[in-house]
C-alpha distance (Angstrom), angle and dihedral (degrees) to the residues before:
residue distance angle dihedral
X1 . . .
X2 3.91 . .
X3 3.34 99.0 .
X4 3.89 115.8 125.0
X5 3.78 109.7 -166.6
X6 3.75 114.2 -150.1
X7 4.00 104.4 -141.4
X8 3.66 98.0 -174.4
X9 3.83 91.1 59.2
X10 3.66 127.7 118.9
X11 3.73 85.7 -134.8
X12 3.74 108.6 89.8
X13 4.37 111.1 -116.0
X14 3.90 94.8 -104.0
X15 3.88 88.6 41.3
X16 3.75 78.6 62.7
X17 4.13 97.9 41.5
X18 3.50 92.2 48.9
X19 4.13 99.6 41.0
X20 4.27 80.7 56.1
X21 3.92 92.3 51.4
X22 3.67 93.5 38.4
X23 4.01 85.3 51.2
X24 3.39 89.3 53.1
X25 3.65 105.3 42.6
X26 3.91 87.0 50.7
X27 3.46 97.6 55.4
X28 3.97 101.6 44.3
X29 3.87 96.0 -104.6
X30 3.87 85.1 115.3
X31 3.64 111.5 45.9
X32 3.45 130.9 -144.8
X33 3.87 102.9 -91.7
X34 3.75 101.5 29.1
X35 3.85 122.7 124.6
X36 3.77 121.1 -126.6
X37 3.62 119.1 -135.2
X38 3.51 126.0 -65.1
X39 4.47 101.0 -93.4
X40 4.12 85.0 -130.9
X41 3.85 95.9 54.7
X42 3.76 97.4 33.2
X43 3.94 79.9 60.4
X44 3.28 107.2 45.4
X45 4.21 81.0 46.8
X46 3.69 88.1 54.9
X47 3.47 105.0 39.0
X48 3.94 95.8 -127.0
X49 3.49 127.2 106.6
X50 4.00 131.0 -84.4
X51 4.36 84.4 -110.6
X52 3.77 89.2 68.3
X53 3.93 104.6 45.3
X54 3.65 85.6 51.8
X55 3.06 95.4 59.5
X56 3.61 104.2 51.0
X57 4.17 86.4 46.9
X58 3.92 80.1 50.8
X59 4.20 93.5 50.7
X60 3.88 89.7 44.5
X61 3.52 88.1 50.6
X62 3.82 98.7 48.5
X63 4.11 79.6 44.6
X64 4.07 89.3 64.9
X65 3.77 93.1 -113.4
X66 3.61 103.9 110.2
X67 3.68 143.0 9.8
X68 4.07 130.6 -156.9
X69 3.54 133.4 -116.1
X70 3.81 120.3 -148.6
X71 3.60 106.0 -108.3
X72 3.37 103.1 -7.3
X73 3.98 111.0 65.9
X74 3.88 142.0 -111.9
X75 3.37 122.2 -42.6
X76 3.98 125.1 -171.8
X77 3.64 111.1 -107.4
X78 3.58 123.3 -115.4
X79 3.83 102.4 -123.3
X80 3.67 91.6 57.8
X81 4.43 106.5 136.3
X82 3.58 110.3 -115.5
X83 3.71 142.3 -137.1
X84 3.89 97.4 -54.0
X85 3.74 94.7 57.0
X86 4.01 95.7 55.4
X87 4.04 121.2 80.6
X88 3.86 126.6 -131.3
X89 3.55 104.7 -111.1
X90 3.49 97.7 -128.8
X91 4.05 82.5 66.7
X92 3.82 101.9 46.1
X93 3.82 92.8 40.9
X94 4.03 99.6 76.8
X95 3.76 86.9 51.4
X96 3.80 95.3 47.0
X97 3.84 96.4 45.9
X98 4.03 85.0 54.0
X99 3.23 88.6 62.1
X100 3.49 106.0 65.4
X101 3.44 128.5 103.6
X102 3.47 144.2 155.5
X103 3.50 113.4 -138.4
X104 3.97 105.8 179.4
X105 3.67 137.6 92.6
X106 4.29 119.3 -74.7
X107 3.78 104.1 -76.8
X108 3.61 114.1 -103.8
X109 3.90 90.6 -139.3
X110 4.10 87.2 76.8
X111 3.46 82.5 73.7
X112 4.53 103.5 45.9
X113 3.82 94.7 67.8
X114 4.06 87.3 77.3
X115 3.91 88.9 27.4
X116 3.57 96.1 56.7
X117 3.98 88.8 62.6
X118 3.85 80.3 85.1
X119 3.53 117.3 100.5
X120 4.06 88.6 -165.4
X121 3.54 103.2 46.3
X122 3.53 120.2 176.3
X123 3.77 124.6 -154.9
X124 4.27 125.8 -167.4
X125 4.04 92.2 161.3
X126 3.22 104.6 83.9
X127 3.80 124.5 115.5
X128 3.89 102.0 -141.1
X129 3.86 145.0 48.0
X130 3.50 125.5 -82.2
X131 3.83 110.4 -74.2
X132 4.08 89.7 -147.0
X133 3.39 99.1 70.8
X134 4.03 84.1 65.8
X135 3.97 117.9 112.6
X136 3.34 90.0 -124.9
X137 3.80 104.4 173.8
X138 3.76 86.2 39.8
X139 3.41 88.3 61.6
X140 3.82 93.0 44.8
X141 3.50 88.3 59.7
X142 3.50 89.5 58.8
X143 3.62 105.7 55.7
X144 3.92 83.7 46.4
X145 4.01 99.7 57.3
X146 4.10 81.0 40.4
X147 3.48 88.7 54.8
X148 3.87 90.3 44.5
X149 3.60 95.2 41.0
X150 3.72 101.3 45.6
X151 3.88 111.5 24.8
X152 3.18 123.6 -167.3
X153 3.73 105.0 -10.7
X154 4.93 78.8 69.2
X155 4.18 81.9 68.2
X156 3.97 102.7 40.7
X157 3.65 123.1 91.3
X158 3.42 96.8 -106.2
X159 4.11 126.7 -178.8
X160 3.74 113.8 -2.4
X161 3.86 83.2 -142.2
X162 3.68 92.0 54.7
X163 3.77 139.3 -103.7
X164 3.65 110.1 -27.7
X165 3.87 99.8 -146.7
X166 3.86 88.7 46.9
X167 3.89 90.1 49.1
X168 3.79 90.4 56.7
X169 3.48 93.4 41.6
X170 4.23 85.6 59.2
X171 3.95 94.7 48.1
X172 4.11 87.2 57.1
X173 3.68 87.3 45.7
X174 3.87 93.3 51.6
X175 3.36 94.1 45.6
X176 3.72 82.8 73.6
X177 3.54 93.4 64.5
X178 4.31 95.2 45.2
X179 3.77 86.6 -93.2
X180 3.81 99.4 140.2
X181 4.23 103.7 -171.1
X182 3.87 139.1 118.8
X183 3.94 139.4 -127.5
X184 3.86 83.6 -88.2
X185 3.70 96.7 60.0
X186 3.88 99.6 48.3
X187 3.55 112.6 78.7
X188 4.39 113.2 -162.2
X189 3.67 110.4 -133.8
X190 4.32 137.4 172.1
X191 3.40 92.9 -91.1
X192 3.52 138.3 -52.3
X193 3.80 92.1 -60.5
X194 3.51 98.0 68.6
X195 3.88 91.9 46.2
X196 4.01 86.1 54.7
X197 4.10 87.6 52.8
X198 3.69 106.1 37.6
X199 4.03 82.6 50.1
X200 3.86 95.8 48.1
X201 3.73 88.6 37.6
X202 3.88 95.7 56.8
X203 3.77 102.6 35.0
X204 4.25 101.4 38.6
X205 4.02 126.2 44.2
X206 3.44 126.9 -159.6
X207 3.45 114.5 -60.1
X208 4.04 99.4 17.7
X209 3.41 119.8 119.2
X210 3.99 136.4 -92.7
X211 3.85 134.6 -165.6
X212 3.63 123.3 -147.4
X213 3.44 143.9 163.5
X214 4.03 125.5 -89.0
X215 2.99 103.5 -115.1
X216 4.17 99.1 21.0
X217 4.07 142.2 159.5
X218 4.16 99.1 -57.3
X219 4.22 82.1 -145.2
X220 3.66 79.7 67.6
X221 3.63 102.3 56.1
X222 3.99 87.8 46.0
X223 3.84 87.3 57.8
X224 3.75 95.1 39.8
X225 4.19 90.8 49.9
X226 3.52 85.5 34.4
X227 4.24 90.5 63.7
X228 3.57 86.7 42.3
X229 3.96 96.5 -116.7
X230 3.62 138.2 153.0
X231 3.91 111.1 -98.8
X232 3.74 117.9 -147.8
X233 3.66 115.9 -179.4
X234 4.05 139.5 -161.2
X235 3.07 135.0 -146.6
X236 4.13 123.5 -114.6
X237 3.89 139.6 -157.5
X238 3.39 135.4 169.8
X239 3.70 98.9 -54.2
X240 3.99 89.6 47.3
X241 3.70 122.0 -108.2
X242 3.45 129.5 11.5
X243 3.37 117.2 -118.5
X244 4.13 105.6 -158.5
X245 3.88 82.5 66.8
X246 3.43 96.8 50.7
X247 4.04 98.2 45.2
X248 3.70 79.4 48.2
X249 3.58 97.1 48.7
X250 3.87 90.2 42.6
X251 3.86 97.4 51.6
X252 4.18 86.6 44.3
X253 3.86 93.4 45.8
X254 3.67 121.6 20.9
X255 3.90 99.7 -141.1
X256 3.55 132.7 -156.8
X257 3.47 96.7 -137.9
X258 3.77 152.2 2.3
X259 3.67 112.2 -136.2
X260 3.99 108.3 -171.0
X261 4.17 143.3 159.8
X262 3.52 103.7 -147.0
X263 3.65 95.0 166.2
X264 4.05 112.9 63.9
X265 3.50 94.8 -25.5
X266 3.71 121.3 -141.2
X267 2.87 121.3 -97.3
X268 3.46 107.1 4.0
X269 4.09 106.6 35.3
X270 3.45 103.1 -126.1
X271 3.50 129.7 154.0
X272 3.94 129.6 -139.3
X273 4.20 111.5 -126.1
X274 3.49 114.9 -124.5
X275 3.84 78.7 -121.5
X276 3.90 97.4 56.2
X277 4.13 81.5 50.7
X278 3.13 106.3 66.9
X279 4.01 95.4 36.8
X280 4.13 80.7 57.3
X281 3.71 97.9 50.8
X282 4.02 77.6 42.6
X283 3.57 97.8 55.5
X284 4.12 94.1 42.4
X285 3.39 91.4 59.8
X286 3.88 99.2 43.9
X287 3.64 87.1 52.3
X288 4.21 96.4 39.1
X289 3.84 88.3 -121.0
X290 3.84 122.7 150.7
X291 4.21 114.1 -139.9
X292 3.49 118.8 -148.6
X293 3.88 106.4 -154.9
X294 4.23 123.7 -149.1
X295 3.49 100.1 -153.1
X296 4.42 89.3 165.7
X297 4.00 93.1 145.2
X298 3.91 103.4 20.4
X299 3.84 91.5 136.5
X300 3.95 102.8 47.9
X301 3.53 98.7 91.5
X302 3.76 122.9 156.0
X303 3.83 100.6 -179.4
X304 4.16 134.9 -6.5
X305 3.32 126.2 61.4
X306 3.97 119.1 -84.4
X307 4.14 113.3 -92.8
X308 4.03 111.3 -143.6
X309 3.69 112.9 -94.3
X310 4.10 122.4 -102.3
X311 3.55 88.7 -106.3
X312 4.15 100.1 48.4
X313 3.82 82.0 60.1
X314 3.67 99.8 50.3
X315 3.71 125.1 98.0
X316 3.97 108.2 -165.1
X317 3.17 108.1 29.2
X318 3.81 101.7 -91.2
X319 3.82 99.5 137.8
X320 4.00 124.1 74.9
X321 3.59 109.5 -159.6
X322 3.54 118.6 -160.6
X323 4.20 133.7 171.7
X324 3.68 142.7 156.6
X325 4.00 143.5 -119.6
X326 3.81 88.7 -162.5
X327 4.10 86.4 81.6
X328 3.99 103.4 49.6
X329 3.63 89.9 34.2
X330 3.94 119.1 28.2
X331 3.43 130.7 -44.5
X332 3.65 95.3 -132.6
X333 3.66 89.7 66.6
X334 3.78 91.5 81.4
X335 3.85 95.9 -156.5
X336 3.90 125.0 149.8
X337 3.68 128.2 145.3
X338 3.66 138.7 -174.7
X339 3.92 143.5 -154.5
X340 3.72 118.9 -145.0
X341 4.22 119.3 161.0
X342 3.55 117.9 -138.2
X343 3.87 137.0 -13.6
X344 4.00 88.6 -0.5
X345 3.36 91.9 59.2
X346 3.89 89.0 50.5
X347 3.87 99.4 51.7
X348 4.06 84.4 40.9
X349 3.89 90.1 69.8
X350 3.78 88.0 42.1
X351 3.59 85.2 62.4
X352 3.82 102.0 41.4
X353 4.04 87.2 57.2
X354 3.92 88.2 57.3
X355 3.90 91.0 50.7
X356 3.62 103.6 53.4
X357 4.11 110.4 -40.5
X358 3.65 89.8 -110.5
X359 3.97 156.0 -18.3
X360 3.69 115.9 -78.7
X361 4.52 96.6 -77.3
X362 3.65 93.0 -155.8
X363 4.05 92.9 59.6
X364 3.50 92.3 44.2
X365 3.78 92.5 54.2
X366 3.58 90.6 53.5
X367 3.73 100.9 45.7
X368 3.55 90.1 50.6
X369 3.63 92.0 51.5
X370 3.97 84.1 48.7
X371 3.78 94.3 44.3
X372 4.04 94.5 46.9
X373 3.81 97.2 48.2
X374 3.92 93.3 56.7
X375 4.05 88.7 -110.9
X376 4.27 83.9 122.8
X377 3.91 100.5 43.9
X378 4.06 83.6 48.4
X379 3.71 87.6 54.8
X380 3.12 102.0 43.6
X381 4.36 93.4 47.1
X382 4.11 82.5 51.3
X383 4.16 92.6 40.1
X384 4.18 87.8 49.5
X385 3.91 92.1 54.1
X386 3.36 92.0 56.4
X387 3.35 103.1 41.5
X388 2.92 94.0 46.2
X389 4.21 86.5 60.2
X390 3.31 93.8 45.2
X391 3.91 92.7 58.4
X392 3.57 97.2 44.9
X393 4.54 80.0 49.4
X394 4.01 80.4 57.0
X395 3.51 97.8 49.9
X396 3.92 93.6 43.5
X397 3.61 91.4 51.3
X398 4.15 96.5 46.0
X399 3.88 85.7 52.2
X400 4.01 92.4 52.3
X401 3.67 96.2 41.2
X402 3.70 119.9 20.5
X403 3.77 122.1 81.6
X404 4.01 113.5 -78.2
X405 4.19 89.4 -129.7
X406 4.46 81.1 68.2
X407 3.51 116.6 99.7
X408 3.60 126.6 -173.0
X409 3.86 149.2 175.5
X410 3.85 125.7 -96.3
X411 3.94 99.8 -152.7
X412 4.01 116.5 -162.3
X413 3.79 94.1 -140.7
X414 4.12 138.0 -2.4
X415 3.75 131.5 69.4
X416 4.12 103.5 -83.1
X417 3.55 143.0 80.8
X418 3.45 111.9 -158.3
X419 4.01 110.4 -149.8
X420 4.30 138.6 -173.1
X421 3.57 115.3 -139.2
X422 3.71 120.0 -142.9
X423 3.62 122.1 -78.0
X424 3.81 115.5 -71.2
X425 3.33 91.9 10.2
X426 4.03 116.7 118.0
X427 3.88 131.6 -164.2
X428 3.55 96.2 -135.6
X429 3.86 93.0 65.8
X430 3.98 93.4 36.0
X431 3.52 96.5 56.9
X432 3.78 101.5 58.5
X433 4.08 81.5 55.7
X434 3.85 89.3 51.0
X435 3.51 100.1 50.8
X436 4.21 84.5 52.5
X437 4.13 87.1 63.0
X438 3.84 87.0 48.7
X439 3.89 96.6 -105.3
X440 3.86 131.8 109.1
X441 3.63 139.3 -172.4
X442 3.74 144.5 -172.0
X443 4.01 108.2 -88.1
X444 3.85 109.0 -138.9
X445 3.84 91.9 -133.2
X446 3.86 85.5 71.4
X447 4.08 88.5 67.0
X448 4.18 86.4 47.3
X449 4.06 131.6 96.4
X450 4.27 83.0 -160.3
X451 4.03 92.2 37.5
X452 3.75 84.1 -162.0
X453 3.67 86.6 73.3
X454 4.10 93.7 56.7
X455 4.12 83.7 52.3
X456 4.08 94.6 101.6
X457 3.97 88.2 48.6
X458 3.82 148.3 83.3
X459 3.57 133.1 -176.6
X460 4.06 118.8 -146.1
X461 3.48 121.3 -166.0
X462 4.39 106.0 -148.9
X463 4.04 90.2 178.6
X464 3.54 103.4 79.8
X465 3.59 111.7 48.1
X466 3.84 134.9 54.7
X467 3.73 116.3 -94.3
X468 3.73 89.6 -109.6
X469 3.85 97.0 53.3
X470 4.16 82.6 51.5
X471 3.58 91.2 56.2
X472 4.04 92.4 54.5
X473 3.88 96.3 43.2
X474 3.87 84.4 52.3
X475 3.59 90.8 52.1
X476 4.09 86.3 46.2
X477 3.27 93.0 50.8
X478 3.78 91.4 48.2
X479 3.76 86.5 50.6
X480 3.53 91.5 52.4
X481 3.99 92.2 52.0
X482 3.82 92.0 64.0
């Protein structure tokens, strides 16, 4: 096999198997009828793993181009277009290259080459807890009496919809929180992030419409302008997002899909009313739009009592609700699920197989192992406390340091404190000066369609450092201030 893989590529190894067959297939070099290579020699041939041949065989498939056989392999399918209907590249490429753009806010790593002089560098940008606080060797011991305990079925792929035990385990859980569902409605994914795209990617094509938040998660926006769709934003207070925008938006638009954080939202904290709830399950249904609910740090709550999830309040099966271990636990976990009802949850797993077959089995047996014992509700009481400390340590130190003309939110659970720099200052120009005292922190343009509107905000992240390190990057950034 002629195939030279380029492994220092952007474009992922069975990006690169399949773009070769595809190639071929398109231009009559494969003929309808003929029978790929076998996934365990093409591998071996390679030098990559079994995982990643399947995968490209699974995107060509979900492309049209081939089908599979039970036990005897792909073959390329017979109504594949030939040569006429495929482009030289040297024609197609001035088009393509036109069409790139980069439609985010200037990366903050322009600014870590002279910031990373510091040998005490202190980061508040980050987007999760702090990874520390993890029982680590706990956890090791897990994955070994998995290991032990289940051979090799802990390192094969397992269910594309996840691990079965695990998904029962999450149904009990979220019928805690109203969520009535089953181990056939929750779908595992690699974190939250794939959840938010296979959603997006199966319910909006390019060119529809999608309703966020203003301010909202920038991963988001990247998967939003990544789809190519039309972004239509609301605005949000302290009881989350306002509701006369969106019924306006709605009747003006006809969206595809809400995408909203009720719970803690990132950036900015806030907190949908029980009130604005029920008008939003209200409004999807008057307008027949589904909701597809981020609920990524529903159960780090400091203060307040707990409003009923999106989907507890929703009678047809409208809202998708999707959220993640990888942000209470460790971020290298990479585990997100979702619950859909019906024929979305159906063409969801359809999608999942494309993307990678399945979510790392082994992990999942372990955290559900860690989950069902009580080991995660422990952690997460202990993780809350502290938190919860080590905001309050944030807020202390922003009220002794930081210029009086600042405002900034107090959020009753999460990991952020969303703040309002003085007037006429802007983020973009601040940071830059930051990073040169050896701190950094989230710029609000990041959270922004228009990043010029983000330009009188910051986001700081009080989760992930001690309450002492908070107090000197809020001194830093102070400095930094003039």
């Amino acid at each position: 096999m002629r195939l030279a893989l380029d492994f220092e590529s952007p474009l992922p190894l069975y990006g690169q198997i399949s773009r070769h067959f595809r190639d071929s297939i398109l231009t009559g070099n494969l003929r309808p009828g003929i029978r790929l290579p076998a996934v365990r020699s093409l591998s071996v041939d390679l030098g990559v793993n079994r995982g990643t041949v399947e995968s490209a065989y699974a995107e060509l498939m979900a492309e049209g181009l081939v089908t599979s056989r039970q036990g005897s392999g792909f073959y390329v399918l017979p109504h594949a277009p030939g040569e006429a209907s495929v482009p030289r590249r040297s024609e197609i490429w001035p088009a393509w290259q036109g069409r790139l753009k980069y439609g985010g806010y200037e990366a903050m790593s322009a600014y870590l080459p002279e910031a990373s002089r510091q040998t005490d560098w202190i980061a508040l940008d980050g987007g999760a807890c702090d990874p520390r606080l993890f029982p680590m060797d706990e956890f090791r011991r897990m994955l070994g009496q998995v290991m032990r305990r289940d051979g090799v079925a802990a390192v094969e792929y397992g269910e594309i919809s996840g691990y079965r035990p695990l998904r029962t385990t999450l149904a009990q859980v979220l019928a805690s929180q109203g969520i009535q569902t089953g181990a056939d409605n929750i779908l595992i994914t690699a974190g939250s992030q794939q959840a938010l795209s296979l959603v997006v990617g199966l319910l909006l094509a390019p060119g529809e419409t999608v309703v966020a938040e203003r301010p909202t998660y920038a991963g988001a926006l990247d998967v939003f302008r990544a789809r190519g769709l039309v972004i239509r934003t609301v605005g949000i207070d302290e009881d989350g997002m306002d509701m006369a925008e969106l019924e306006d938006i709605l009747t003006r638009h006809k969206p595809g899909l809400i995408y909203t954080i009720p719970n803690f939202h990132n950036p900015t904290g806030a907190c949908l009313s029980g009130q604005r709830r029920r008008q939003l399950i209200s409004l999807a249904g008057r307008f027949d739009v589904p909701v597809l609910e981020d609920d990524y740090v529903g159960d780090i709550r400091y203060e307040g009592r707990a409003q009923p999830t999106l989907k507890s309040l929703d009678p047809d099966g409208r809202v998708i609700y999707m959220s993640t271990f990888s942000k209470m636990l460790i971020p290298g976990l990479r585990v997100g699920f979702v619950v859909a009802d019906g024929p979305v949850y159906e063409h969801l797993l359809r999608s999942k197989r494309c993307h990678d077959l399945a979510t790392c089995n082994l992990i999942q047996r372990a955290l559900r192992d860690y989950v069902s014992v009580g080991r995660y509700h422990a952690h997460l009481q202990r993780s809350c406390t502290l938190y919860r400390r080590r905001r309050d340590a944030m807020l202390a130190a922003m009220e002794r340091h930081l210029p009086s003309a600042m405002t900034w939110t107090r959020p009753k659970g999460g990991l952020f404190v969303w703040a309002a720099l003085p007037e006429g200052m802007k983020a973009s120009e601040l940071l830059p000066k930051a990073c040169g005292q050896g701190m950094i922190f989230a710029p609000g343009g990041n959270f922004y369609l228009d990043p010029n509107e983000g330009e009188g905000c910051m986001r700081l992240n009080f989760a992930s450092n001690s309450e002492d390190v908070i107090e000197e990057g809020i001194k830093r950034l102070a400095k930094s201030m003039g």
